[in-house]
DOTORSE-428880 format. One line per 2 residues: number of its first residue (from 1); for each residue x, y, z of C-alpha. Coordinates in pm, whole numbers, plus 50000, padded with zeros to 5 digits. Each point is the difference from the previous one (the first is absolute). Layout:
BEGIN
NUM> X/Y/Z; ... .
# end
This chain:
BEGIN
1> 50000/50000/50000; 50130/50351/49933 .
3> 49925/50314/50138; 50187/50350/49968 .
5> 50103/50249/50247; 49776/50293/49846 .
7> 49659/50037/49861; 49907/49708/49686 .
9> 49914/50265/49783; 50355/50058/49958 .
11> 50029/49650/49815; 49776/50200/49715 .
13> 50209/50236/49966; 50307/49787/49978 .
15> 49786/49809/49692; 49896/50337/49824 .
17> 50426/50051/50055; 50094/49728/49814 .
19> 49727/50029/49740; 50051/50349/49966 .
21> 50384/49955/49958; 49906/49657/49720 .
23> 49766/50236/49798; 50258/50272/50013 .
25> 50316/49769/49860; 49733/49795/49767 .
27> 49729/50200/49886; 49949/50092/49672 .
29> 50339/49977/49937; 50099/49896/49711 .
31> 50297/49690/50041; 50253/49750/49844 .
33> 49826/49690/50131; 49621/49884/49912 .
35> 49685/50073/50240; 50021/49703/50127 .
37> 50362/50102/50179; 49813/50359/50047 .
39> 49757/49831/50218; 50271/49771/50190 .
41> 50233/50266/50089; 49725/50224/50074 .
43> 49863/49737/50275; 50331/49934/50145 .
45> 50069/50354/50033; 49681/50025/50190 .
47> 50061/49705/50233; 50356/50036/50141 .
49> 49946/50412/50028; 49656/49928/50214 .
51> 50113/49742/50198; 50316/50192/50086 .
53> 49777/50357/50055; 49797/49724/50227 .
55> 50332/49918/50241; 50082/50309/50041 .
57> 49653/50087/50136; 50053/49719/50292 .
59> 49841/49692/49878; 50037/49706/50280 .
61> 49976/49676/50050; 49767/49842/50275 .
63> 50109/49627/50046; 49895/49803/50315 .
65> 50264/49816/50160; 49891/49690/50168 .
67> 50217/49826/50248; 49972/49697/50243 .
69> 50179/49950/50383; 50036/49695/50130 .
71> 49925/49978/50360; 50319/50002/50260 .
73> 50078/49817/50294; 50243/50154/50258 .
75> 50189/49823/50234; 50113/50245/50242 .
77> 50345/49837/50240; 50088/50138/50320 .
79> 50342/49910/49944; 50111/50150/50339 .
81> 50323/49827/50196; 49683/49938/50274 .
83> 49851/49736/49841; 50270/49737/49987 .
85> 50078/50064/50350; 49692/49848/50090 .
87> 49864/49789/49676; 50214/49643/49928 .
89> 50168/50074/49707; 49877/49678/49836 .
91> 49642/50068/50083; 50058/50373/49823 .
93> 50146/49829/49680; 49743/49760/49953 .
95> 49735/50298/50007; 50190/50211/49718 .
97> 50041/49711/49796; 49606/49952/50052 .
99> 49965/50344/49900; 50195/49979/49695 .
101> 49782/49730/49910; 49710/50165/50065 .
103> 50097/50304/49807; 50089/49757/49679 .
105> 49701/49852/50002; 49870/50373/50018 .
107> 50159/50073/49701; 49877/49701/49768 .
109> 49623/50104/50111; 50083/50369/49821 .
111> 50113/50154/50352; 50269/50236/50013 .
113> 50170/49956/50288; 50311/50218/50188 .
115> 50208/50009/50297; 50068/50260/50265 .
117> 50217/50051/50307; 50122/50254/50270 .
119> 50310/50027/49811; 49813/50174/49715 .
121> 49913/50278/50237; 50420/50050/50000 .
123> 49995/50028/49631; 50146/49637/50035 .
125> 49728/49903/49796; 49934/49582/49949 .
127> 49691/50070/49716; 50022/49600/49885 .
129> 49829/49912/49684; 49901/49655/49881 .
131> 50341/49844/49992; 50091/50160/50376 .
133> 50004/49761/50264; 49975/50098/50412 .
135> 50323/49837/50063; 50148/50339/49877 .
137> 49795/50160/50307; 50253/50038/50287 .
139> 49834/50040/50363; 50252/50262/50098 .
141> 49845/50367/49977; 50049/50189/50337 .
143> 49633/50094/50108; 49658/49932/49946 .
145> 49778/50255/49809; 49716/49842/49944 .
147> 49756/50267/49923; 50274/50166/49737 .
149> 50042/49720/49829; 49598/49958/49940 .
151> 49982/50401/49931; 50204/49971/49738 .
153> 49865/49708/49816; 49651/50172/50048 .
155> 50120/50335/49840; 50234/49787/49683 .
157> 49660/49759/49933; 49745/50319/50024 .
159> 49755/49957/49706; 50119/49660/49877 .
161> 49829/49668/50009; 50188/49897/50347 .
163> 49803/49628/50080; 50154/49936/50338 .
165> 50319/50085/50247; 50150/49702/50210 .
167> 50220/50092/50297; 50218/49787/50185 .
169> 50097/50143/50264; 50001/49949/50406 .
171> 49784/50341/50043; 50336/50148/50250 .
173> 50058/50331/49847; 50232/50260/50123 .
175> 50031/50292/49793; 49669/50254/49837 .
177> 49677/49951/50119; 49787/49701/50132 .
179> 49910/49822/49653; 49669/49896/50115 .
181> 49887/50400/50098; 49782/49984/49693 .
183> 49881/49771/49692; 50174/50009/49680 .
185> 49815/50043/49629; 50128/49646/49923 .
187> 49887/49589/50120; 50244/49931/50229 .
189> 50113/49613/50071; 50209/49960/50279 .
191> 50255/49740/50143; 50127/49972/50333 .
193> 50334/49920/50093; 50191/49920/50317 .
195> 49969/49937/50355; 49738/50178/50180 .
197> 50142/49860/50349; 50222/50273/50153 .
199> 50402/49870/50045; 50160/49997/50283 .
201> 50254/50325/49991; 50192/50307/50129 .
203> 49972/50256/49746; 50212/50350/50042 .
205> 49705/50199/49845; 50139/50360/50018 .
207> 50311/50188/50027; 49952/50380/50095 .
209> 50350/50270/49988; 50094/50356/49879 .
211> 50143/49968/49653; 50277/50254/50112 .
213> 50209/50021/50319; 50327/50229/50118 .
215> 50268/49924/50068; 50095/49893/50347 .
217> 49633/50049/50091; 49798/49667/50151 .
219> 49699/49893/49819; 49739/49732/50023 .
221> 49857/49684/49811; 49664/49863/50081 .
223> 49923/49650/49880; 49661/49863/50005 .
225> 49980/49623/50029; 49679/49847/50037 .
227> 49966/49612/50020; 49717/49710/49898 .
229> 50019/49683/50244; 50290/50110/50200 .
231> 49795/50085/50329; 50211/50072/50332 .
233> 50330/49960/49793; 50297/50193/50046 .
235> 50198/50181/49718; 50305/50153/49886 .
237> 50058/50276/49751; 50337/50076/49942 .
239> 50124/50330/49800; 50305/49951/49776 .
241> 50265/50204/49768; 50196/49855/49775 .
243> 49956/49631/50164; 50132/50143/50329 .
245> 49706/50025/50273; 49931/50316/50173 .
247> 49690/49914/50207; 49812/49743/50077 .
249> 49679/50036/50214; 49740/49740/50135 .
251> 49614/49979/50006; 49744/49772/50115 .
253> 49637/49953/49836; 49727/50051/50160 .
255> 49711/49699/50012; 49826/50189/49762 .
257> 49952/49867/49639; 50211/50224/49747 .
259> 50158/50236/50309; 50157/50292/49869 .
261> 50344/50086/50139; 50203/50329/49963 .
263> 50417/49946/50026; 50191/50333/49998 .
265> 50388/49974/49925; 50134/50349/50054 .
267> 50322/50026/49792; 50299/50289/50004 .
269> 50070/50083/49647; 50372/50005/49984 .
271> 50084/50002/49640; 49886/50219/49677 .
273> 49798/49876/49705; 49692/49744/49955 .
275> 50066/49784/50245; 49830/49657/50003 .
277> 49854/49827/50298; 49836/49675/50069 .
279> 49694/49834/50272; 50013/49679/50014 .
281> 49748/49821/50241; 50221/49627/50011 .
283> 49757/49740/49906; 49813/49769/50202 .
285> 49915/49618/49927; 49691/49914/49857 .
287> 49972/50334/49763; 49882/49959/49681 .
289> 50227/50230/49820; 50294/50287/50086 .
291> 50009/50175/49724; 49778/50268/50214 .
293> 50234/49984/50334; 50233/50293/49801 .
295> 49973/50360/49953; 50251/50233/49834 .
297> 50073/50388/50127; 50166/50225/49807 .
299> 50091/50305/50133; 50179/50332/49839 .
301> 50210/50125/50290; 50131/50345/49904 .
303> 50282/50191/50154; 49917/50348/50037 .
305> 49659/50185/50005; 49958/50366/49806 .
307> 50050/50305/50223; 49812/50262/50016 .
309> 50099/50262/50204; 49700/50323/50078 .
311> 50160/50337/50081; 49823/50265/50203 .
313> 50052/50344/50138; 49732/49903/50284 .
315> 49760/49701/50125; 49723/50064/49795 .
317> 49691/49702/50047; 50054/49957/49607 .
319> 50317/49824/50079; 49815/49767/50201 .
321> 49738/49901/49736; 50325/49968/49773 .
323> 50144/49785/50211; 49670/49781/50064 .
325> 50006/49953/49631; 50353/49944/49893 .
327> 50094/49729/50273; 49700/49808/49917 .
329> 50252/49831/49691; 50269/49795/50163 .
331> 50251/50077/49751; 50002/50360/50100 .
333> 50247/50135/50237; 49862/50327/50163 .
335> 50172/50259/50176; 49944/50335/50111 .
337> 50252/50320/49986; 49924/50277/50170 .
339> 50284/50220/49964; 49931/50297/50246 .
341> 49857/49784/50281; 50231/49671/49991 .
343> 50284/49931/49807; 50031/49661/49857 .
345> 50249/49807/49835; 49868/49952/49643 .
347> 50059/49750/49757; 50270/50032/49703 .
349> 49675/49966/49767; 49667/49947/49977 .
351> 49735/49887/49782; 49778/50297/50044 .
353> 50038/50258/50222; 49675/50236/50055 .
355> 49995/50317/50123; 49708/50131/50210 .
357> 49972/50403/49980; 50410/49992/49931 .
359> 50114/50219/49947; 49866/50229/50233 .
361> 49958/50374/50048; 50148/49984/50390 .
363> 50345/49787/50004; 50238/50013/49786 .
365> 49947/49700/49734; 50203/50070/49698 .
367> 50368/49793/50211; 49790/49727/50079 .
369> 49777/49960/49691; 50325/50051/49719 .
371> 50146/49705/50239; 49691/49742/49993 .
373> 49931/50049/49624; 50350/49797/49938 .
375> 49845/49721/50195; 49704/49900/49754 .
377> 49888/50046/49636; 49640/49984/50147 .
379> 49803/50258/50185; 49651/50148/50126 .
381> 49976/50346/50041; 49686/50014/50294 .
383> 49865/50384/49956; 49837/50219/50329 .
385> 49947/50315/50142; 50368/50024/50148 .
387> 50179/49884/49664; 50213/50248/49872 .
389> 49872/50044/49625; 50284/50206/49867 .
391> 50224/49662/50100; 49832/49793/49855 .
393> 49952/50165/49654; 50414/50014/49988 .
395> 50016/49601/50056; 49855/49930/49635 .
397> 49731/49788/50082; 49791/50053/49715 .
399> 49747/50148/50227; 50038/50396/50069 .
401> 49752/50159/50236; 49884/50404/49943 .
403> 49775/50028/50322; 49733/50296/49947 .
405> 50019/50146/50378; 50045/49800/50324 .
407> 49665/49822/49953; 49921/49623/49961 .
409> 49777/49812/49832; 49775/49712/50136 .
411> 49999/49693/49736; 49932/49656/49953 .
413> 50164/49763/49724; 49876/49878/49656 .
415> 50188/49729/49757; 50131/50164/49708 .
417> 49893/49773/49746; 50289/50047/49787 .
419> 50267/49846/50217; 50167/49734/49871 .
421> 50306/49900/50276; 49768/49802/50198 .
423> 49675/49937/50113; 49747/49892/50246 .
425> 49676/49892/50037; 49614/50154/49932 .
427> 49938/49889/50373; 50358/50170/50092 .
429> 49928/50266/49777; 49618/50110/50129 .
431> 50121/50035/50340; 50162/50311/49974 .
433> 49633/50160/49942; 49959/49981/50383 .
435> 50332/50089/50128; 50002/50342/50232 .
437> 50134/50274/49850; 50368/50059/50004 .
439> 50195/50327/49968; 50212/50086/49724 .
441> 50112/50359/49903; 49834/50232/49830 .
443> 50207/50055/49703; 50068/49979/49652 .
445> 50249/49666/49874; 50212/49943/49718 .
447> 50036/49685/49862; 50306/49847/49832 .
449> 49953/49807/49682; 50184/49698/50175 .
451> 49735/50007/50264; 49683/49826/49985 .
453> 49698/50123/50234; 49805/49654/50198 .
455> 49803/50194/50205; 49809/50302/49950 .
457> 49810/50257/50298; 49678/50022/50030 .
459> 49862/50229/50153; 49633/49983/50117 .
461> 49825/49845/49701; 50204/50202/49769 .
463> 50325/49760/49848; 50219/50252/49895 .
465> 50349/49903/49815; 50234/50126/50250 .
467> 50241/49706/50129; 49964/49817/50323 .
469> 50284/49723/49937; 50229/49998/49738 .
471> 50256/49733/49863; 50288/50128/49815 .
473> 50348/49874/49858; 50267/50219/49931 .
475> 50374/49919/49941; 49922/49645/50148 .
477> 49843/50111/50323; 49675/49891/50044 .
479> 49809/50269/50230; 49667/49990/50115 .
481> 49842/50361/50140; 49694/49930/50238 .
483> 49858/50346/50016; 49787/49968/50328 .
485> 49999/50011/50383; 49768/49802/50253 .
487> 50000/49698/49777; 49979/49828/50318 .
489> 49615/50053/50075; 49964/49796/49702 .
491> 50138/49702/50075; 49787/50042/50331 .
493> 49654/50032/49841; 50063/49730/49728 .
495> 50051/49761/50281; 49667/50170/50165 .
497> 49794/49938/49724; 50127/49676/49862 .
499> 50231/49844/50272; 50272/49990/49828 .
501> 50254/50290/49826; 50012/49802/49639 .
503> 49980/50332/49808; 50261/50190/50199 .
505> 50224/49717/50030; 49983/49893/49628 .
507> 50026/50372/49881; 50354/50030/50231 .
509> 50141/49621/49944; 49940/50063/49574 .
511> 50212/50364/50099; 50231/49798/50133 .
513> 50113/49753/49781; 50012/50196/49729 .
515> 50188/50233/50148; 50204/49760/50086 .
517> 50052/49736/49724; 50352/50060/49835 .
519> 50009/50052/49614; 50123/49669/49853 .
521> 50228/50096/49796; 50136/49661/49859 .
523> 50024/49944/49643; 49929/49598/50077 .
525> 49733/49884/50205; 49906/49646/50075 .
527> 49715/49930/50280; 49790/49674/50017 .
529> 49608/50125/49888; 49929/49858/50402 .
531> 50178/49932/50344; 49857/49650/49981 .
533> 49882/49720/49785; 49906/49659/50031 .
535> 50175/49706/49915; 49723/49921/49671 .
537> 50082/50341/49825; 50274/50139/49834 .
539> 50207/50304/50158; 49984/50286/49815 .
541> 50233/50326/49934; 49942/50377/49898 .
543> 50301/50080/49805; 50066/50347/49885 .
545> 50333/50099/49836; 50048/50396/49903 .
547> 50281/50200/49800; 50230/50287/50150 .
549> 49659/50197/49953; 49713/49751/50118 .
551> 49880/49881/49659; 49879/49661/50000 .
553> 50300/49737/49917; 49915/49664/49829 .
555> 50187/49737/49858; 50233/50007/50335 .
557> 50143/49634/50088; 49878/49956/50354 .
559> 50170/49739/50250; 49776/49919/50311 .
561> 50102/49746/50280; 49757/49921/50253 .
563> 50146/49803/50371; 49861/49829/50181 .
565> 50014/49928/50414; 50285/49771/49936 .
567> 50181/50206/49783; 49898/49782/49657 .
569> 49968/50275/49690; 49827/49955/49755 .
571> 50097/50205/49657; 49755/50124/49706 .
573> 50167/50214/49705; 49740/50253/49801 .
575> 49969/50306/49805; 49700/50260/50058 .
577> 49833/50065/49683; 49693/50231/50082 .
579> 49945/50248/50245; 49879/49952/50276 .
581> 50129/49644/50009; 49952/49706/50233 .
583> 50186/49700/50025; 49850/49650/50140 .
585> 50250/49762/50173; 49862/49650/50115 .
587> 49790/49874/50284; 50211/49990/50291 .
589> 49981/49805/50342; 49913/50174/50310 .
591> 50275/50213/50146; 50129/50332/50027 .
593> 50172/50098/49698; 50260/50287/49892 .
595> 50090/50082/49654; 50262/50227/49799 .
597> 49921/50108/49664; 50285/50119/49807 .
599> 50066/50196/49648; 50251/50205/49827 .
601> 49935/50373/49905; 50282/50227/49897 .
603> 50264/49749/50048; 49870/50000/50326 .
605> 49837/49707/50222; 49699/50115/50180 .
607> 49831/49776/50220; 49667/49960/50172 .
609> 49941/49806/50330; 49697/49910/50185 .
611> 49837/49750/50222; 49649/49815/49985 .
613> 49844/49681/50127; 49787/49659/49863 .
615> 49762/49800/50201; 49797/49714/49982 .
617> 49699/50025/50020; 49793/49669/50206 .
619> 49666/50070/50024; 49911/49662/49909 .
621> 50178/49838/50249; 49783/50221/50317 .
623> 49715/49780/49918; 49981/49630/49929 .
625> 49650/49942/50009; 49759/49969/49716 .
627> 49686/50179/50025; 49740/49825/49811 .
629> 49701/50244/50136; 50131/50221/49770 .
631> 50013/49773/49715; 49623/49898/50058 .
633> 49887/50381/50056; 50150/50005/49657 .
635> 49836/49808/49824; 49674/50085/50171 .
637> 49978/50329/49910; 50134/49953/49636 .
639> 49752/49723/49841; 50272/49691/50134 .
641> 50049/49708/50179; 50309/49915/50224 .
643> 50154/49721/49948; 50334/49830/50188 .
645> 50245/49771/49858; 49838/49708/50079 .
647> 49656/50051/49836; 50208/50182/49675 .
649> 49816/49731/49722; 49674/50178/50098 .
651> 50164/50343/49881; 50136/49810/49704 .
653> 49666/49903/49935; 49809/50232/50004 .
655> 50225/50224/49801; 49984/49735/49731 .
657> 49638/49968/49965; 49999/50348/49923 .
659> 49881/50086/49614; 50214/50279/49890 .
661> 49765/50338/49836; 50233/50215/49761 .
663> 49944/50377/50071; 49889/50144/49661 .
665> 50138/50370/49927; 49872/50173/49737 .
667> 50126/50376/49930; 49964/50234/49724 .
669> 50312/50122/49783; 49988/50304/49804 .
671> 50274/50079/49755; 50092/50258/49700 .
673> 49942/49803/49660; 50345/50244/49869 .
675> 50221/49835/50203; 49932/49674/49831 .
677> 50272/49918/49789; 49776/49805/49733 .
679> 49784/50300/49957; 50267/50189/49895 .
681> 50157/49733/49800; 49674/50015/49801 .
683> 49935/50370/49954; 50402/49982/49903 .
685> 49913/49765/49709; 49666/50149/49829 .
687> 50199/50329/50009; 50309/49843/49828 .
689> 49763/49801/49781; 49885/50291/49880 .
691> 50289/50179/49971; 50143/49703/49824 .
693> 49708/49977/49727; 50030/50378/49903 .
695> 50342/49946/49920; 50021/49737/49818 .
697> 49708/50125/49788; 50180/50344/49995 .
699> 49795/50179/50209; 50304/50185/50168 .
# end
């Protein structure tokens, strides 16, 4: 059937075209050939000029496409290390092997029929087609995500002629959600496997610790061991480094079924770097498995924390809610200077140092301040009513103040939604509409074009664009000018109305480490894309390599060695052709790793260095007992039965008495007649038929 993209009438007027352009060529013209050639040409003419005036009007093809799906049969395989902790291997075989059978018999009755398993979920996919067999499926995936795996074979069969899933699995899951919390748009057949009698064991269920430590500082490890048949026994835990024992502790169960015992090992950090620990509760006799008695720490113990150091020309309660703030983050050393009340002995440098209405318009801070700006590349100019303006315009902060009179203004903050440096949350963010008013002075400001506004003043309802906190980098000093005193209330109300000071706190800690964070300046950068991995994925590196001006570098020959705990390295060799770039080493056991990453630029070697760790993950091992409410819940509430190793040939069964129903699809295709190749072909040959004829006959 054909229709055309415009009105039909345009078809006539493609005919009166071509008949107009015949009778024009043919007409009572007088030729070298007979009529009866007049009348031939004439109607060719005609034909191949219409039909071509007709395709370029839109003339399309309608076909109907008709297309049949044969109906499939999923067999879904929890393929989770779980199950052959508690199923006998031999048992487990002869069930896939029944399976296979059952899904060739599928086949022969017009079934299609396909595999899936956890590992697919990994992108380790195991899609088996006809020939597969389940001996390729190995019961070794690392946790049990039942309701994934059945998500995603809902969402890839979604509008196709899906006949039936069947799961084997022993219904434990422990990763997403519960897989029975609601029914699924498919019949689902389940089999339960494993033992549904709990075992007789210790597991070590938790292990809690700070990811970071300092140096010399003590810090504890909390193991949770909980227990199944081991009422009124005694236990021992025993922390470890490097196969030399550091503590060992003792606890007794309760007579309670699955008592819950906490066993805290508080450890002195005594050396720098990830350091690896290990709990060990020592097995007893009778427990069905170990590989849950062990639990690995790994803990970055780092030598020295950043200083910050607050200068003041008075107490001020400011400081106070600064210091509230600040020494909230561990890895800040605070310390206050306050040079005309109490001399202190300073530090040769600091991370940041932040001044707090310094200088001043009473002492004498020029001596001091020329001294303490050698001591950091970072600093926070905190304005008030006894700053000394004229100072601090000389210090080229790109901030200078031109107060209008002695006056102040009473304002509250608003995000600039411009700033780019960093950022924090809406919830952060909306807070500042209820802080109290602050004072800031009344003035005019001049902005550098190295300095970037984050906060503007509001004042009232009316947000005006005069600054409130600036960032600015000039010459390689990062400055940040917070233009207002009695910050302090707050800090106070935030925690009044919302118990907490998230808004304050955030707003200071972002300051901070910006403020803070050194340039890197390297023109080769290796860092692992995360401080930790597990053992069943690769490790991964950002690599970024940069000329003597920081354009992107490729085609660099990289070497990277990564050690181990026992001092085994291994090598890989590459060469960064995009940017960015990321390299992917191999799986790697669980341990604490360190790597070096070396390359030449310049005639030069340049070398990157970094630590990370790997763990294994045993989720499966926490529970070994099948849960075959789950399984029937299952199949309840999706249009199933539940079946169990033993009554399997029912399943079989059943599935084979099954008459398979093709889907049929039918869809409409529309397509341009021009862009077949025959059409043209034709129109082609009338015109050089033509053309042909009047030449041989002399017409040209």
């Amino acid at each position: 059937m054909f229709l055309t993209e415009y009105s039909s009438a345009w078809i006539i007027v493609a005919l009166l075209l071509g008949a107009g352009y015949a009778a024009l060529l043919y007409y009572k013209r007088s030729s070298p050939w007979g009529k009866n050639w007049q009348k031939a040409l004439a109607a060719i003419r005609f034909l191949w000029v219409s039909v071509l005036a007709i395709l370029l009007i839109g003339l399309l093809m309608q076909q109907f496409i008709t297309r049949y799906e044969n109906p499939t049969v999923v067999f879904a395989i929890d393929n989770s290390a779980s199950i052959l902790l508690q199923e006998d291997s031999t048992k487990l075989n002869s069930a896939l092997n029944s399976i296979q059978k059952t899904a060739q018999n599928l086949q022969e009755k017009g079934f299609d029929v396909e595999y899936r398993t956890l590992s697919e979920l990994n992108n380790d996919s195991i899609k088996n087609n006809v020939d597969n067999n389940t001996d390729k499926i190995n019961f070794n995936y690392t946790s049990s995500p039942i309701s994934d795996l059945l998500k995603n074979i809902q969402s890839e069969f979604e509008n196709r002629n899906l006949s039936n899933v069947v799961l084997l699995s022993d219904g434990a899951y422990n990763q997403g959600l519960a897989p029975d919390i609601s029914p699924y748009s498919f019949s689902l057949q389940t089999i339960g496997v494993g033992d549904t009698v709990p075992k007789k064991d210790i597991i070590l269920k938790s292990l809690f610790h700070n990811k970071m430590a300092y140096l010399g500082n003590q810090f504890p490890i909390v193991a949770e061991v909980t227990h199944t048949g081991f009422e009124n026994r005694e236990i021992t835990a025993v922390l470890s480094q490097n196969g030399k024992t550091i503590s060992t502790q003792k606890v007794k169960f309760s007579s309670a079924q699955n008592d819950l015992k906490s066993i805290e090992f508080l450890v002195k950090a005594t050396s720098k770097g990830i350091q690896h620990y290990v709990v060990t509760v020592v097995p007893q006799e009778g427990e069905f498995t170990t590989q849950n008695n062990t639990a690995h720490a790994y803990i970055d113990i780092i030598d020295s924390k950043e200083k910050i150091l607050l200068v003041a020309a008075a107490p001020h309660p400011d400081i106070k809610a600064l210091r509230a703030a600040i020494e909230k983050n561990e890895n800040y050393k605070f310390d206050i200077y306050l040079p005309y009340l109490r001399p202190t002995d300073l530090e040769d440098n600091y991370d940041l140092i932040i001044y707090h209405q310094f200088p001043d318009k009473i002492g004498k801070p020029a001596p001091i301040l020329e001294k303490l700006r050698k001591k950091t590349s970072a600093e926070l100019f905190i304005i008030g009513q006894q700053s000394d303006y004229n100072a601090f315009n000389s210090l080229n902060t790109g901030v200078k103040i031109r107060p209008l009179g002695s006056q102040s203004d009473k304002v509250i903050p608003f995000w600039n939604s411009n700033f780019s440096k960093f950022y924090l949350t809406d919830e952060q963010k909306s807070r500042f509409a209820s802080y109290p008013p602050a004072l800031v002075p009344f003035a005019d400001y001049e902005i550098s074009p190295q300095a970037e506004i984050m906060l503007y003043q509001r004042v009232g309802n009316i947000q005006t664009k005069k600054p409130l906190v600036v960032m600015s980098e000039q010459n390689s000093k990062k400055t940040g000018i917070w233009l207002a005193e009695n910050t302090w209330q707050w800090r106070l109300n935030e925690y009044a109305d919302n118990k907490n000071q998230e808004g304050y706190d955030a707003l200071l800690s972002k300051i901070i480490q910006y403020l803070s964070t050194k340039e890197d300046k390297r023109r080769f950068r290796v860092a692992p894309t995360a401080s930790q991995f597990s053992t069943s994925e690769g490790v991964s590196f950002d690599v970024e390599v940069y000329n003597a001006i920081y354009e992107p570098l490729l085609g660099q020959n990289i070497r990277l060695g990564i050690k181990d705990e026992e001092g085994k390295i291994r090598t890989y060799t590459f060469t960064n052709n995009s940017s960015p770039f990321r390299y992917s080493a191999s799986a790697l056991p669980e341990g604490a790793y360190s790597f070096k990453a070396t390359t030449q630029l310049d005639g030069k070697a340049e070398v990157s260095v970094g630590e990370f760790t790997v763990r294994e993950i045993k989720l499966e091992s926490l529970n070994a007992t099948a849960d075959f409410g789950v399984m029937r819940r299952l199949a309840q509430q999706n249009k199933g039965n539940f079946y169990t190793l033993n009554n399997l040939q029912v399943l079989q069964d059943s599935l084979q008495n099954q008459v398979p129903t093709p889907t049929v699809f039918r869809s409409e295709q529309l397509s341009d007649v021009i862009n077949l190749w025959w059409i043209m072909l034709l129109i082609i040959g009338f015109a050089s038929f033509e053309w042909g004829v009047r030449k041989f006959q002399g017409g040209y």
